[in-house]
C-alpha positions in Angstrom: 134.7 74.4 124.7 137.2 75.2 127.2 138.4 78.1 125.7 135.7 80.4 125.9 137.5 80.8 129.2 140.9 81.9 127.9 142.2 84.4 130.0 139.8 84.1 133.1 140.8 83.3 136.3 137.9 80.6 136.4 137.2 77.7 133.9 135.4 74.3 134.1 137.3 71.3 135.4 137.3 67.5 135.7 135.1 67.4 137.9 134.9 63.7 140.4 131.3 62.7 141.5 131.4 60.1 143.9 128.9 57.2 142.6 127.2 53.8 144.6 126.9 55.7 147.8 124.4 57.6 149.9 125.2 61.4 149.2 124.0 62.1 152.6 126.5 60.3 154.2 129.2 61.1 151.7 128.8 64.6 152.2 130.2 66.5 155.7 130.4 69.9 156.2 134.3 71.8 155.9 137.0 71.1 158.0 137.6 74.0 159.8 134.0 74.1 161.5 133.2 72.8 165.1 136.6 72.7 166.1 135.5 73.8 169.8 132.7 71.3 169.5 134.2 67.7 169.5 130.8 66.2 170.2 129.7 67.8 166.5 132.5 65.4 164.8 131.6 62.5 166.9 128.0 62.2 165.7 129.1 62.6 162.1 131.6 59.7 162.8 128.3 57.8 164.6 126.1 58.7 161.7 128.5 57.6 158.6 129.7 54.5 160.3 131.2 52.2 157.7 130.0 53.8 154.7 132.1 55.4 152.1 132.2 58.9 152.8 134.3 62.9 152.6 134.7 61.9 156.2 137.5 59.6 155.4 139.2 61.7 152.8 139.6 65.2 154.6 141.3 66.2 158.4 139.2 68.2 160.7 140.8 70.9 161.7 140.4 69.5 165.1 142.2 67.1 164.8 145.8 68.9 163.8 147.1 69.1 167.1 146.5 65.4 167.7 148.9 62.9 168.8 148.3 60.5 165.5 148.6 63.2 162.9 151.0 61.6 160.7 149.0 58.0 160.7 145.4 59.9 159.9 147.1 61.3 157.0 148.6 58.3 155.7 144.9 56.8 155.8 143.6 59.6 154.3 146.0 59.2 150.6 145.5 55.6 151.5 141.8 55.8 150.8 141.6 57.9 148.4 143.5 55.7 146.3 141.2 53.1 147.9 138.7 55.0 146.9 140.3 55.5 142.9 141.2 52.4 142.3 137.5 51.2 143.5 135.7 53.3 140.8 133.9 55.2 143.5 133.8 58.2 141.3 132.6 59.0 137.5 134.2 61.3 135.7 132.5 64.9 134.7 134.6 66.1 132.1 135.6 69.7 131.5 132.2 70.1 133.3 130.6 72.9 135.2 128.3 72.5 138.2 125.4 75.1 139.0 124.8 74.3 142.8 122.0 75.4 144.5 122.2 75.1 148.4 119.0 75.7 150.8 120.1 76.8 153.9 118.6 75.7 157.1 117.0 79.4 157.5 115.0 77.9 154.1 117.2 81.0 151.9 118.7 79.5 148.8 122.4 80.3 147.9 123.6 79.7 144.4 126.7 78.9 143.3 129.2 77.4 140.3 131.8 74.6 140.9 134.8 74.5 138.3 138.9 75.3 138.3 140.1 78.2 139.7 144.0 78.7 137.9 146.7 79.3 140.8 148.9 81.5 138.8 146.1 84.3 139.1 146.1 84.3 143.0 148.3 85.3 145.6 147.3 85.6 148.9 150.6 87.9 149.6 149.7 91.3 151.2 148.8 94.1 148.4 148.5 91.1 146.2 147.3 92.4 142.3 146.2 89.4 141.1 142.6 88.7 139.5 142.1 86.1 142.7 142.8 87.8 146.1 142.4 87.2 149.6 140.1 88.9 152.0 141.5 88.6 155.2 145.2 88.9 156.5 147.1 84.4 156.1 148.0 83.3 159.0 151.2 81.8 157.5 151.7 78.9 160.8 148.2 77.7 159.7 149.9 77.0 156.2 152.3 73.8 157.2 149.7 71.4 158.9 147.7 71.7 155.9 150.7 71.1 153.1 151.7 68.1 154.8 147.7 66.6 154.3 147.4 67.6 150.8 150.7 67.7 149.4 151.2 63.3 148.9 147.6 63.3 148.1 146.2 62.2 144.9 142.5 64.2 144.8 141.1 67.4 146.5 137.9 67.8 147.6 136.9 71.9 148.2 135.3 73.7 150.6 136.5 77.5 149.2 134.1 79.9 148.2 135.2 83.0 146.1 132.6 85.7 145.5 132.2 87.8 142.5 131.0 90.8 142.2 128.0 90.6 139.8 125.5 93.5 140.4 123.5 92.9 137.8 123.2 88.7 138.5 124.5 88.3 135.0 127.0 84.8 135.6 125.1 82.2 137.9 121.7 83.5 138.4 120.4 82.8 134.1 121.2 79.3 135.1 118.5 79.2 137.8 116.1 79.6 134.6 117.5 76.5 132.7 117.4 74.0 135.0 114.7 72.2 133.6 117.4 71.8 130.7 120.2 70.8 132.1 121.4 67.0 133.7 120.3 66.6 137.8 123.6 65.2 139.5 122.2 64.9 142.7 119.7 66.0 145.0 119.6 65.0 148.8 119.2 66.1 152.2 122.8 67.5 154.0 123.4 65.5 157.7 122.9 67.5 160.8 119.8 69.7 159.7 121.8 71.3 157.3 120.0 71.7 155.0 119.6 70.3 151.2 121.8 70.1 148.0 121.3 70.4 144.8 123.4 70.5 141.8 123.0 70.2 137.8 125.7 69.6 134.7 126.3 72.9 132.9 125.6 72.6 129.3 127.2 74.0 126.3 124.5 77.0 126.0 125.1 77.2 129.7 129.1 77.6 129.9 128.8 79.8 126.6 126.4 82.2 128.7 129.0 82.2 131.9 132.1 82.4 129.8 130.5 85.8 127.7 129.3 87.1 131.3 132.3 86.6 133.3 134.4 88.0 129.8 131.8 91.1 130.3 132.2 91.8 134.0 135.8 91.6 133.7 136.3 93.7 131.1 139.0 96.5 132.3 137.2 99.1 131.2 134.3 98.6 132.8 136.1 97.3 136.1 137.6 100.5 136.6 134.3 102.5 136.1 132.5 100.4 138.2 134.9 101.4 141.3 135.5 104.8 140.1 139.4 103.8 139.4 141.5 106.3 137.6 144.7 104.5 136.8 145.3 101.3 135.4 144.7 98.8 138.5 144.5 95.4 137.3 141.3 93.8 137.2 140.1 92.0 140.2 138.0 89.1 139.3 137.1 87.2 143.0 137.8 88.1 146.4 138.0 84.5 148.7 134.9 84.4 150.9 135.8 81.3 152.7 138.7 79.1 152.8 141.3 81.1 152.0 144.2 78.9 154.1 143.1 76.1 151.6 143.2 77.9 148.6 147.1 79.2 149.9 147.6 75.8 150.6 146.7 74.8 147.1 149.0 77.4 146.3 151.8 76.8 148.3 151.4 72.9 147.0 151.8 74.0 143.6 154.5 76.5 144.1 156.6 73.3 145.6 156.1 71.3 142.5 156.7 74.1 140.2 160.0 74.1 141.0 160.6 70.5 139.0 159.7 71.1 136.1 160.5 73.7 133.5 158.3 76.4 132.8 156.6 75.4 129.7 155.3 72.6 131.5 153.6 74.1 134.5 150.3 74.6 132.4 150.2 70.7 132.4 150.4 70.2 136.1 147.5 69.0 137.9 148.0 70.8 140.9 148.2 74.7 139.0 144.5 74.5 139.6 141.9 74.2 142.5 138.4 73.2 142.9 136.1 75.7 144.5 132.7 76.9 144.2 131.7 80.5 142.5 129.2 82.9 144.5 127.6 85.8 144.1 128.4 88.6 146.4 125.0 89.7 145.8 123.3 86.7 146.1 120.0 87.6 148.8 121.2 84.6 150.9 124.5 85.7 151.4 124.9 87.6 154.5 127.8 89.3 156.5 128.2 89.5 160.0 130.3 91.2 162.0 132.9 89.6 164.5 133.3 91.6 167.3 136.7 92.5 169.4 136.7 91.4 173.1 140.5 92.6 175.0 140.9 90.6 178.4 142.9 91.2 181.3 143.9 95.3 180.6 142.7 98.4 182.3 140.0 99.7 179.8 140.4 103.1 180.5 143.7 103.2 179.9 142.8 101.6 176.6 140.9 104.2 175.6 143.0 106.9 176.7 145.9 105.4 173.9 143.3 105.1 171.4 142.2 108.5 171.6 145.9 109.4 171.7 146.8 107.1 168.5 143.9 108.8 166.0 144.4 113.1 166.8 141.0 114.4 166.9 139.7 111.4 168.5 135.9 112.4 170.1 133.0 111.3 172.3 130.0 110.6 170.3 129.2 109.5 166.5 130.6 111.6 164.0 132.0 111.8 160.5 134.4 109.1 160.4 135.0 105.2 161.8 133.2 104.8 165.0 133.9 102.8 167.4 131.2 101.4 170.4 132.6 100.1 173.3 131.5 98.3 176.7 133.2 97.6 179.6 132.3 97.3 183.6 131.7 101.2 184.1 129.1 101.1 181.1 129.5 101.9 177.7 130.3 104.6 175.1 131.1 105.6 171.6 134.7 107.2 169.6 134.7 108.6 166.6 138.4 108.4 165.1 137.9 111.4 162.2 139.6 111.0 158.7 140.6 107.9 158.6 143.0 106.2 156.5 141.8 103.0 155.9 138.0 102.5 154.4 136.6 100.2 157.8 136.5 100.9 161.2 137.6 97.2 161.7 140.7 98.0 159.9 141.2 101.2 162.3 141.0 99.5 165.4 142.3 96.3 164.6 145.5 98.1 164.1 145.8 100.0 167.1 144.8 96.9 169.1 147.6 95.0 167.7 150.0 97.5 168.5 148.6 97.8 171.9 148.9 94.5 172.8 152.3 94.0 171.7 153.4 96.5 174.6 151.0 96.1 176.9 149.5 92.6 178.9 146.5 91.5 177.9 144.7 89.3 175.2 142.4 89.6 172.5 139.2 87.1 171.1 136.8 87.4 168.3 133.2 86.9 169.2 130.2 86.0 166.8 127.3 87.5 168.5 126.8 91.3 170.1 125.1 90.2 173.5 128.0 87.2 174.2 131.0 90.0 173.4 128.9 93.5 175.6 128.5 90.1 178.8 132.4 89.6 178.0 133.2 92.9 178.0 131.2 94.2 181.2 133.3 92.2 183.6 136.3 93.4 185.6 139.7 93.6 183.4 137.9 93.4 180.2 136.8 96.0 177.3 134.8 94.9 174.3 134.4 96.7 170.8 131.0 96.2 169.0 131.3 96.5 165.1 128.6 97.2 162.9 128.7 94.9 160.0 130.5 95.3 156.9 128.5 96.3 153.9 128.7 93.4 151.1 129.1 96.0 148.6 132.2 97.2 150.5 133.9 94.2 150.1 135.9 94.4 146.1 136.5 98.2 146.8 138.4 97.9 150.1 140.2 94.6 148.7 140.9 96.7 146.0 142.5 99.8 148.1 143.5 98.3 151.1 144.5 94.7 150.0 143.5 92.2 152.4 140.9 93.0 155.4 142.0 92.4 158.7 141.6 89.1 160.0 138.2 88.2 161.3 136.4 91.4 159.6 133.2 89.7 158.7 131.8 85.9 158.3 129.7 84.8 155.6 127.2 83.1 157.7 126.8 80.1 160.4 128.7 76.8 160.5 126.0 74.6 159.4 125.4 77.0 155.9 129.8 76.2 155.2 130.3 74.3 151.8 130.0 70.4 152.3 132.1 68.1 150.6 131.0 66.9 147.5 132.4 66.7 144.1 136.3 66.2 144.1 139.4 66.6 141.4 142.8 64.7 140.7 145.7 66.9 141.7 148.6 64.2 140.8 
């Protein structure tokens, strides 16, 4: 029964399965991957054809800028009332699914689709809600996405919250009942991406996540396990992926909030959002770091503000952030002592902003330490090289600091994103 999850953030849903098609074609990988890589989007289109698919029903993020944005949406709601009134999809009620996801690397990543409630998140700065997110919103990234979901009549998700779950206490017992519980599907993900596959929680099931989930949000022992001393609220999930969806989910609800009166917001559709529940400790789950590459400045110049900006500033690793650099007359390493904030990240992302905001110049984020050092040895340029962020770093600095800076860590490569599978009503 549903209320087992009384009071938590998270709670099973009606959950749309999309029935009388070919999985592998139905699902494609989330919107805001390959949007560089035009070519990527084309062979999905090549591969799906005519067939129903996600691919109709969701906007790459490619495609936002484009000169038909207002007619791709209308044939988005357009099909998926198509798709509705067509029976394309059976009905999971107040369901749970356990999903287990190989990864093309062959690791397997589990996870838990149901509800997340919108009341409990806020993706505000120094948010203390039980649902936060873990990077800085980008509020002009907000609109575009409102006007695609905002007439539409289902969601389909591709957020990811993590919990922190040391002990693998929520999702992990599952992985030892699946010979129990209802196979929903099992296929092959387009584009060597891997496979999917995902089971119906059953009563015992939801009874065990409900009680662990109750357990591992328990005040008490939230605050010992971060060494809190006051009465800080209780984090539940931190967003791993998709947070301008999830704030667009909010923002969506917020709007229609406004129309009714309060006793009747718990009845509106849209309070609630599909995602998918990991563990932050889940062996498959890895972060890496996104490095800092500054174009068209004179390094040393750079440096000489940093060192100026952080007192105490040194040459060398020490005790404190540090911070490796390259540019054309080699490279080197700072140590800014006693910092304020708990990541180096955080330390120089700051400094950078306010460096560029009075100085010409231009900042990118790079996936991959050899690509950003190349960038960073030619003329005019200066790359930073970050180490990556410890997983178990994640909940405490959320919980100090708020939201990380933007681009602090991704949680693996494109192809390993959520795909688009099961869906929800939200009207």
């Amino acid at each position: 029964m549903s209320e087992r999850f009384d009071g938590l953030a998270f709670s099973p849903a009606d959950v749309l399965l999309p029935v009388e098609c070919e999985y592998q074609k139905w699902a494609v990988v989330a919107c805001d991957q390959y949007t560089s890589q035009p070519e990527y989007w084309q062979r999905v289109e090549d591969f799906v054809g005519g067939a129903p698919s996600a691919l109709r029903l969701i906007l790459p993020e490619s495609c936002l800028d484009g000169p038909n944005l207002e007619t791709d949406i209308m044939d988005i709601n357009n099909t998926m009332t198509r798709y509705l009134r067509e029976g394309r999809f059976k009905t999971l009620e107040n369901a749970l699914v356990y999903v287990e996801r190989t990864l093309a690397s062959g690791a397997v990543r589990r996870g838990l689709v149901g509800k997340i409630d919108l009341e409990k998140y806020d993706y505000e700065p120094g948010s203390q809600t039980a649902v936060r997110a873990t990077e800085g919103t980008v509020m002009s990234r907000i609109p575009p996405r409102v006007a695609v979901r905002k007439n539409a009549p289902i969601e389909l998700p591709h957020v990811m919250l993590l919990c922190d779950d040391r002990s693998r206490t929520v999702i992990e017992p599952l992985a030892q009942r699946t010979g129990e519980m209802e196979v929903l599907y099992d296929f092959d993900l387009m584009e060597h991406s891997g496979h999917l596959k995902g089971w119906l929680v059953d009563e015992t099931g939801k009874a065990q996540v409900s009680a662990a989930l109750c357990a591992l949000n328990d005040p008490a022992a939230f605050r010992a396990r971060y060494g809190l001393t006051g009465d800080e609220p209780v984090l539940e999930f931190a967003v791993g992926d998709g947070n301008h969806s999830l704030a667009t989910a909010k923002e969506c609800y917020e709007r229609q909030k406004r129309y009714v009166s309060e006793d009747k917001w718990a009845e509106l559709p849209s309070r609630y959002a599909l995602c998918e529940v990991v563990n932050l400790h889940d062996p498959s789950l890895e972060f890496e770091p996104i490095h800092r590459v500054v174009f068209g400045v004179k390094a040393k110049d750079l440096l000489s503000e940093l060192r100026q900006a952080f007192p105490g500033t040194h040459n060398g690793e020490g005790e404190g952030h540090v911070l490796r650099y390259v540019w054309e007359a080699g490279e080197g390493v700072l140590t800014v002592p006693h910092p304020t904030g708990q990541l180096p990240v955080g330390t120089l992302q700051s400094f950078l902003d306010d460096y560029l905001a009075a100085h010409p110049g231009s900042i990118d984020y790079i996936h991959g330490a050899d690509v950003a050092a190349d960038l960073g040895r030619r003329g005019g340029n200066l790359a930073f090289l970050l180490a990556p962020m410890g997983k178990e770093q994640l909940f405490p600095t959320v919980i100090r600091d708020g939201a990380l800076p933007r681009k602090t860590f991704s949680m693996g490569e494109a192809a390993d994103k959520r795909f688009y599978l099961e869906a929800r009503k939200i009207r």
